[in-house]
N, C-alpha and C positions, 0 to 999 in steps of 0.2 A: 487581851486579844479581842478585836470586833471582828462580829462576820454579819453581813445583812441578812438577815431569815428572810428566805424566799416563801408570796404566798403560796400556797397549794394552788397548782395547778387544779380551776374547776371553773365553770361558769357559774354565776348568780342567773336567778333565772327574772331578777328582777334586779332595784336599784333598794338598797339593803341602807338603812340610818344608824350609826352605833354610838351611841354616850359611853364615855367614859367619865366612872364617878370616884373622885378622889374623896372621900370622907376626912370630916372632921367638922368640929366645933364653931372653933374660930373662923375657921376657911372649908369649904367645900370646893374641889374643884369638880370643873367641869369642858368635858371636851365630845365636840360632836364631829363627826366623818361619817361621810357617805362612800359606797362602794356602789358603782354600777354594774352591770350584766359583764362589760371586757373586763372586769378585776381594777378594773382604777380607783386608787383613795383618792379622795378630794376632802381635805377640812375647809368643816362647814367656820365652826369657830372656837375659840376655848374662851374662858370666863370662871368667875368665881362666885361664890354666895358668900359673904362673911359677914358676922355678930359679935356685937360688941360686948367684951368682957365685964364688963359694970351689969349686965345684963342679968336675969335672974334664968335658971336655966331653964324652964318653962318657956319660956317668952323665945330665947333664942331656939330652940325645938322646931317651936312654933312659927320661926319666921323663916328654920330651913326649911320647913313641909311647904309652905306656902310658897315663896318663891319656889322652888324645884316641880311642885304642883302646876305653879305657872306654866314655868320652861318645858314642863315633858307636856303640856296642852298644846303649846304652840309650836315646837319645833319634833312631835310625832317620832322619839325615836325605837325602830321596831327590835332594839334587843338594847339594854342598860349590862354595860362590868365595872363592877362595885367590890373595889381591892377589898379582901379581909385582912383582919388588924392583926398586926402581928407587936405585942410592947414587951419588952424586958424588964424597963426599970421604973417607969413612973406610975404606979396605981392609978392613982387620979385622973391622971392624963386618960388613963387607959378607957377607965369606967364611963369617962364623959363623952369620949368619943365614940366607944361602944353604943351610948344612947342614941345618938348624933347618926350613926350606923343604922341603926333601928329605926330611927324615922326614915331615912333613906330609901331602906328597902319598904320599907310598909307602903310609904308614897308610889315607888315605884311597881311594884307589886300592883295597889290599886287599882293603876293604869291600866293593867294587864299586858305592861310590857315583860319579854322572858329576861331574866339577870341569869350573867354566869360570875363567879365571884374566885377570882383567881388571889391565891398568894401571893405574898408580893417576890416568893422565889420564883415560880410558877412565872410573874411577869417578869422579872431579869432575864430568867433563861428565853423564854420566847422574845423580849425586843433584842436582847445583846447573845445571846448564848452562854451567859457567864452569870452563875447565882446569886454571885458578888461583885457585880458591875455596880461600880460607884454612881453617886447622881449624876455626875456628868457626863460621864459613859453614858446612862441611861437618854439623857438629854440630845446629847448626840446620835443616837441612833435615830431617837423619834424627829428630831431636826432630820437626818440624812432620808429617813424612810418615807417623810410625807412631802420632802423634796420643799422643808422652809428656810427659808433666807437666812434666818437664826434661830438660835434654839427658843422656843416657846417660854414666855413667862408672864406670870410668876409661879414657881415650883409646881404648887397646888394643882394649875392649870395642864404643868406641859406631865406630870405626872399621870392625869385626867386624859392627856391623849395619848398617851403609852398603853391605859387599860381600854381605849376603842381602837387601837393597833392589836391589842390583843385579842379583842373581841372579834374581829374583824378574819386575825389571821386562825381562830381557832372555829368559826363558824364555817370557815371555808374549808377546814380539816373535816368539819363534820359533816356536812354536805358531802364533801368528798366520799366519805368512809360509806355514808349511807346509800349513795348511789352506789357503791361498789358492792355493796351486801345486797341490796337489789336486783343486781346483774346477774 
């Protein structure tokens, strides 16, 4: 069952930039959106960082920090969400993207951008309401939510803008909340 999460009702008191950072090794994804003062999302763009497996793992480390180093210079975004990992079955798999993780945030961190780093339950239930919404459920929503033509790809990427849908729609909860504790 789909239902659109509505944002929170709040105003932005400015025009807000959110990356969503898909992590991994091979692929990194990445997806940027902006929210204005009226609550409108607008995707800015998605893309990806990827390294070549023939690579020693140093090197590819090394070539995520630096591209994403690039990217958060020139496209300024004021809060990064950077899925945490969640693996069952592959050690390896697990371990290297954990690393891959780690530069992520240290990069991003850096910057002094703020990261919220949601589960990847956590982001089911806030794009779909379903904790077990398959990928293309997932797909579909971020397709219907950010109002695109088709669903975003590749995975990495439209994944990437599920976590600054997230970003986006929990930063407005929090705003929300705070001004109400205020009052």
């Amino acid at each position: 069952m789909f239902y659109a999460p509505q944002p929170c009702v709040v105003l932005y008191s400015l025009s807000m930039r959110i990356l969503g950072i898909d992590p991994g090794l091979a692929t990194v994804g990445l997806g940027l959106i902006e929210v204005d003062p009226a609550k409108h999302i607008k995707v800015v763009e998605w893309l990806t960082i990827s390294t070549s497996a023939g690579r020693d793992l140093g090197e590819r480390l090394k070539e995520i920090h630096d591209d994403l180093s690039t990217y958060l210079e020139e496209m300024s975004p004021d809060l990064a969400c950077i899925e945490k990992l969640f693996f069952a079955t592959n050690t390896k798999t697990a371990i290297d993207v954990a690393q891959a993780r780690g530069c992520i945030l240290q990069c991003t961190a850096a910057k002094g951008i703020a990261i919220l780093e949601p589960t990847p339950l956590q982001l089911k239930i806030c794009i779909t309401g379903d904790g077990k919404a398959s990928k293309e459920q997932m797909q579909q929503m971020i397709q219907r939510s950010l109002s695109l033509p088709s669903p975003p790809e590749p995975d990495d990427a439209a994944d990437a803008l599920g976590l600054a849908l997230y970003g986006a729609w929990t930063a407005a909860l929090h705003r929300s909340m705070t001004a109400a504790a205020n009052h």
